[in-house]
KOLVOTOR-79017 format. One record per residue: residue in one letter; x, y, z of N, C-alpha, C in turn. Coordinates in steps of 0.1 Angstrom, whole numbers. Example, Ala and Ser with C-alpha at 12.3 -4.5 7.8 and 13.67 -1.06 7.14 Angstrom:
2
<r resn="A" n_x="132" n_y="-57" n_z="78" ca_x="123" ca_y="-45" ca_z="78" c_x="132" c_y="-33" c_z="78"/>
<r resn="S" n_x="128" n_y="-22" n_z="71" ca_x="137" ca_y="-11" ca_z="71" c_x="129" c_y="0" c_z="79"/>
//
This chain:
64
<r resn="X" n_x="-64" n_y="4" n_z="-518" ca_x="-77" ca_y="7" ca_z="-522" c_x="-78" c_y="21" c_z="-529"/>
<r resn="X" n_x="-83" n_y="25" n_z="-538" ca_x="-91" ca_y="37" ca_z="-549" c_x="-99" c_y="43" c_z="-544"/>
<r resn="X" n_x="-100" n_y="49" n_z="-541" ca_x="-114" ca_y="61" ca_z="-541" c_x="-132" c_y="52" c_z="-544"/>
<r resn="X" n_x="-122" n_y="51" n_z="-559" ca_x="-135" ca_y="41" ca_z="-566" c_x="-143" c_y="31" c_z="-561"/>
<r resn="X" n_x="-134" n_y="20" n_z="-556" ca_x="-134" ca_y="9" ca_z="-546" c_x="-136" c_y="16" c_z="-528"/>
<r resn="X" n_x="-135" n_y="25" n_z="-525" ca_x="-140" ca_y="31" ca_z="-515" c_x="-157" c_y="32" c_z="-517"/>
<r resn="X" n_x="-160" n_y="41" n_z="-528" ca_x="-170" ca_y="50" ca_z="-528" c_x="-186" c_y="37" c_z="-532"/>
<r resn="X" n_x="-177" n_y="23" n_z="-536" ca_x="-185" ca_y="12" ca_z="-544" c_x="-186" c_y="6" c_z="-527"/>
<r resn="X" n_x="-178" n_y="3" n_z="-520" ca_x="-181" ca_y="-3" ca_z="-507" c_x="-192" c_y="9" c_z="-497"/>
<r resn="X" n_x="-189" n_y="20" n_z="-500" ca_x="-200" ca_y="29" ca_z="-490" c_x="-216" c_y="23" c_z="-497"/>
<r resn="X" n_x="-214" n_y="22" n_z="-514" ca_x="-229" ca_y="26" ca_z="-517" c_x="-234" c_y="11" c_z="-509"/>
<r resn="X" n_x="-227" n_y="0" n_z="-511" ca_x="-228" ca_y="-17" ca_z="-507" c_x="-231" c_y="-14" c_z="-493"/>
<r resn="X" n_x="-225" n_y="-4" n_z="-484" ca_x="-230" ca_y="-3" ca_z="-470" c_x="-245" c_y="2" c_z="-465"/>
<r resn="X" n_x="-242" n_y="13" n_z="-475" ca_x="-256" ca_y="27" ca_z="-468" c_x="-262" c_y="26" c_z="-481"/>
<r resn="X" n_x="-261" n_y="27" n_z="-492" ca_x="-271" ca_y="27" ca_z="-502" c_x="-265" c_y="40" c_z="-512"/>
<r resn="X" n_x="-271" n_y="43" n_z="-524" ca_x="-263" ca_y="50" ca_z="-533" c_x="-267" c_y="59" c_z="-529"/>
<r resn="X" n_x="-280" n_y="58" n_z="-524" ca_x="-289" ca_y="78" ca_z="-518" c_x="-281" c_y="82" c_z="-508"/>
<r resn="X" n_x="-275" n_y="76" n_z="-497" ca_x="-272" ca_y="81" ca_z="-483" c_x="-256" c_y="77" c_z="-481"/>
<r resn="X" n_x="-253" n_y="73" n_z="-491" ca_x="-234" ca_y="70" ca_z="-492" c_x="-232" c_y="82" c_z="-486"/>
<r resn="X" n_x="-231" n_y="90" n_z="-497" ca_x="-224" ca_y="104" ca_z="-497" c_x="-228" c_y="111" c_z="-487"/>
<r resn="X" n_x="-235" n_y="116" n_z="-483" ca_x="-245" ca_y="123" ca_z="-475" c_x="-238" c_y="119" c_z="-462"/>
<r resn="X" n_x="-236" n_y="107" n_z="-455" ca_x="-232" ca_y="101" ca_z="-442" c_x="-214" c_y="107" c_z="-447"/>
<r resn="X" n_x="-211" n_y="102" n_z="-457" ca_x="-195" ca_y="106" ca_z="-457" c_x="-196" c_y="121" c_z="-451"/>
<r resn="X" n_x="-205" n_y="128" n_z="-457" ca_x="-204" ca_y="146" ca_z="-455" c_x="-205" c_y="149" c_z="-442"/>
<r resn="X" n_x="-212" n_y="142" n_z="-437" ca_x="-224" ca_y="144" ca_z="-425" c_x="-215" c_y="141" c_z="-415"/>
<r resn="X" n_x="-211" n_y="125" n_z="-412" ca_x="-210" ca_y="120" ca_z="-396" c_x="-193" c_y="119" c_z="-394"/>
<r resn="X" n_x="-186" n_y="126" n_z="-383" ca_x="-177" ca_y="128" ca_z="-378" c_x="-172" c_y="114" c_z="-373"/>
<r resn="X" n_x="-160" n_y="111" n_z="-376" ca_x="-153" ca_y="101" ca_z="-370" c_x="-139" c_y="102" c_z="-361"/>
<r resn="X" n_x="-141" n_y="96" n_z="-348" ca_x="-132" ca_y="99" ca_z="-342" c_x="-118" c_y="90" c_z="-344"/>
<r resn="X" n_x="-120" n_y="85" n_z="-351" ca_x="-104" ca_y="73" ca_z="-354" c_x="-103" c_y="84" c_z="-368"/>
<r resn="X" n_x="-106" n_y="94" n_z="-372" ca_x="-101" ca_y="102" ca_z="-381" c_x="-102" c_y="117" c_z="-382"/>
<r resn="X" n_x="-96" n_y="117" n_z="-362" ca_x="-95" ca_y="128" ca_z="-356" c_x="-108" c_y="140" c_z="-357"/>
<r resn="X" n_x="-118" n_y="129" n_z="-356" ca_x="-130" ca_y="138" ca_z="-353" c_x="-134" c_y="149" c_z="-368"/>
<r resn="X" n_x="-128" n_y="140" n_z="-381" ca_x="-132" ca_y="148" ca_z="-393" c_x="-142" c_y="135" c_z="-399"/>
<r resn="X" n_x="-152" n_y="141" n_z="-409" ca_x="-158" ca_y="133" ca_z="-417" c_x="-152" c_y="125" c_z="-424"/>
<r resn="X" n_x="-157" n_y="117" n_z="-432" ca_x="-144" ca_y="106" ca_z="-440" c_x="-143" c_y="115" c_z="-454"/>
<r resn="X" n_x="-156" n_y="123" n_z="-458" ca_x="-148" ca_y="127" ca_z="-469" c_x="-139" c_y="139" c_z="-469"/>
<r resn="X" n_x="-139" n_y="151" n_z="-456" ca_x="-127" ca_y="157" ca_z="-449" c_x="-115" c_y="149" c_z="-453"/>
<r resn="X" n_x="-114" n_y="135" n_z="-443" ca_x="-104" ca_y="131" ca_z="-443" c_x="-99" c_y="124" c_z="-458"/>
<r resn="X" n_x="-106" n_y="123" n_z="-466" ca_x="-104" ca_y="119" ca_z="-482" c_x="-95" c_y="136" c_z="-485"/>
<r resn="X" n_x="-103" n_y="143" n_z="-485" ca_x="-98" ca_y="159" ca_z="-494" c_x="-86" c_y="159" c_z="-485"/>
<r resn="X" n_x="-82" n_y="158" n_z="-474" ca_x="-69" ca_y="156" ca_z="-466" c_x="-58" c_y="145" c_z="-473"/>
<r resn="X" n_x="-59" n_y="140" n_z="-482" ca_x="-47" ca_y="131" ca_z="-481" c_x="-52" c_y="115" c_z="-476"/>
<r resn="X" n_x="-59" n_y="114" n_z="-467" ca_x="-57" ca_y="104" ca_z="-460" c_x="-60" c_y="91" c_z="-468"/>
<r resn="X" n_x="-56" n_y="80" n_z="-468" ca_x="-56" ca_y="70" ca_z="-479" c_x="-72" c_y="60" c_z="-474"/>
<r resn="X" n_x="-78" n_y="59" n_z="-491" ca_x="-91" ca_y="54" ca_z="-488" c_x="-94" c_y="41" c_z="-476"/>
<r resn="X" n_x="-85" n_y="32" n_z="-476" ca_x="-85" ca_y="22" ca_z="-468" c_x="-83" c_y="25" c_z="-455"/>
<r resn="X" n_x="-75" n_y="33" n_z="-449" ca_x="-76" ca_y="40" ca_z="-435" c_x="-87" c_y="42" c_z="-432"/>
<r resn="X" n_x="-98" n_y="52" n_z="-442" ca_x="-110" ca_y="56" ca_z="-440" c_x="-120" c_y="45" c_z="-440"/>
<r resn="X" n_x="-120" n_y="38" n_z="-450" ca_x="-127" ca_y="28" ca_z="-450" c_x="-126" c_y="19" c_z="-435"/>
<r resn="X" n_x="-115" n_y="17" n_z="-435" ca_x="-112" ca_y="11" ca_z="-419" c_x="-125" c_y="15" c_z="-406"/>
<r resn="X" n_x="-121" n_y="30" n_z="-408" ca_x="-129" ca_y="38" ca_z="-400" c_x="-140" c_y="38" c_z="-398"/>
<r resn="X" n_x="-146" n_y="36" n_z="-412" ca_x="-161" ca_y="35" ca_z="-414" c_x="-168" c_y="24" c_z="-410"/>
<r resn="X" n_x="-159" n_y="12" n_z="-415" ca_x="-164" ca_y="1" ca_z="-414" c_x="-165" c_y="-2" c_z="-398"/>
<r resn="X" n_x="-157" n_y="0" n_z="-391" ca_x="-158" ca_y="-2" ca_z="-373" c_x="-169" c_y="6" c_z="-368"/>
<r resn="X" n_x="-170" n_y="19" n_z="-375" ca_x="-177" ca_y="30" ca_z="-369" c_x="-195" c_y="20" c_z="-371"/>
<r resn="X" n_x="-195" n_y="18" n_z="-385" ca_x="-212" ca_y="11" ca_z="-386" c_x="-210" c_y="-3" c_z="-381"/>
<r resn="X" n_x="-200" n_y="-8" n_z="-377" ca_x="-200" ca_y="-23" ca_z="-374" c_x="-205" c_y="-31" c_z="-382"/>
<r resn="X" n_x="-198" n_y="-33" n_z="-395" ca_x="-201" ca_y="-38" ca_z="-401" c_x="-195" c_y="-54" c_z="-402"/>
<r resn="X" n_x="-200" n_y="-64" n_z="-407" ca_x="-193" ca_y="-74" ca_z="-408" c_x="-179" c_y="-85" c_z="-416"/>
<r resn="X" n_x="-169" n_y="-86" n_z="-408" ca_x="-158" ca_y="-89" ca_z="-413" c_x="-153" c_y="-95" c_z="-425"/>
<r resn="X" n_x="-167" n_y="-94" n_z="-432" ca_x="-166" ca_y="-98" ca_z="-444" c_x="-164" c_y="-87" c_z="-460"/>
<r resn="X" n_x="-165" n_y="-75" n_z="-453" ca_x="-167" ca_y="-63" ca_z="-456" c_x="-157" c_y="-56" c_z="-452"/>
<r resn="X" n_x="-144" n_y="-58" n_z="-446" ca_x="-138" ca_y="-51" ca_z="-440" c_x="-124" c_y="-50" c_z="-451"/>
//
C-alpha cells in the first residue's frame, strides 16, 4: 500500500475534513502508543498503519 492509497482510505473512513486531524490527533496502541501519522514520519509501512486504524474504528472487513 502507498501513502496515497492510505490517505484515500482514511478520507473513505472519517471524511476529507477529519482524515488528517484524527491521524494527528488519536494515539494508537498497536503503534506503540504513537499517532498513525507519527508512525508514517517513522518509517512504519502504510498498511501496518492502516491495519491499526482500521481495528482501532472497527471498521468493516470489507475495508480492511
Amino acid at each position: 500500500m502507498r501513502h496515497t492509497e492510505f490517505w484515500s482510505r482514511m478520507d473513505a473512513a472519517l471524511g476529507h475534513g477529519y482524515a488528517r486531524t484524527w491521524a494527528e490527533q488519536h494515539t494508537l496502541t498497536e503503534l506503540g502508543s504513537r499517532t498513525a501519522l507519527e508512525a508514517l514520519d517513522a518509517g512504519t509501512a502504510p498498511k501496518v498503519v492502516w491495519e491499526a486504524v482500521w481495528e482501532n474504528l472497527g471498521l468493516p472487513l470489507r475495508d480492511k
